[in-house]
C-alpha positions in Angstrom: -31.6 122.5 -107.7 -33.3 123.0 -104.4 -33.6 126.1 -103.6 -34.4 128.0 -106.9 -30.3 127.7 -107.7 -28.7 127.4 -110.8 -25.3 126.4 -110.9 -23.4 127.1 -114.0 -19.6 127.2 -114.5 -18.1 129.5 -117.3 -14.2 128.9 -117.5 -12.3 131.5 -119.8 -10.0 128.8 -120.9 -12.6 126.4 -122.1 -15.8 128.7 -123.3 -15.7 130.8 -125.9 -18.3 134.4 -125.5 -20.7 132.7 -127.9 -21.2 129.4 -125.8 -21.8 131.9 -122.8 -24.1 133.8 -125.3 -26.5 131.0 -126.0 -26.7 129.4 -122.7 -27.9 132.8 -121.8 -30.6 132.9 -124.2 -31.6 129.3 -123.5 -32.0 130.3 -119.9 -34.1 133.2 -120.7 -36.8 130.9 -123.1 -36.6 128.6 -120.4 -37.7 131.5 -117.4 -39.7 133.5 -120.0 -41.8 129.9 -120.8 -41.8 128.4 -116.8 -40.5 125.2 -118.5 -39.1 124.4 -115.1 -42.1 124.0 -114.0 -42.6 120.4 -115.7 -39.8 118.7 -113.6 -40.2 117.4 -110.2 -37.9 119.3 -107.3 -37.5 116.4 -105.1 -33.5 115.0 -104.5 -33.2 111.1 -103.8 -31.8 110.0 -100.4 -28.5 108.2 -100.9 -27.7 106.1 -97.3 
């Protein structure tokens, strides 16, 4: 999301230290390799 945010929501009740675990290595592959870069950062206009 516009601009450079990431919005993620980690509840204690409903992850467990290993979903938090990989979503944290995912994230770094995904910074570490600019995949981010392949995706357009444009929002549509909803009237």
């Amino acid at each position: 999301r516009a601009p450079n945010i990431i919005r993620l929501a980690p509840v204690a009740l409903y992850n467990t230290f290993e979903e938090v675990w990989k979503v944290v290595q995912v994230l770094k592959i995904i910074m570490s390799e600019k995949q981010y870069e392949k995706f357009a950062n444009e929002r549509d206009i909803v009237a």
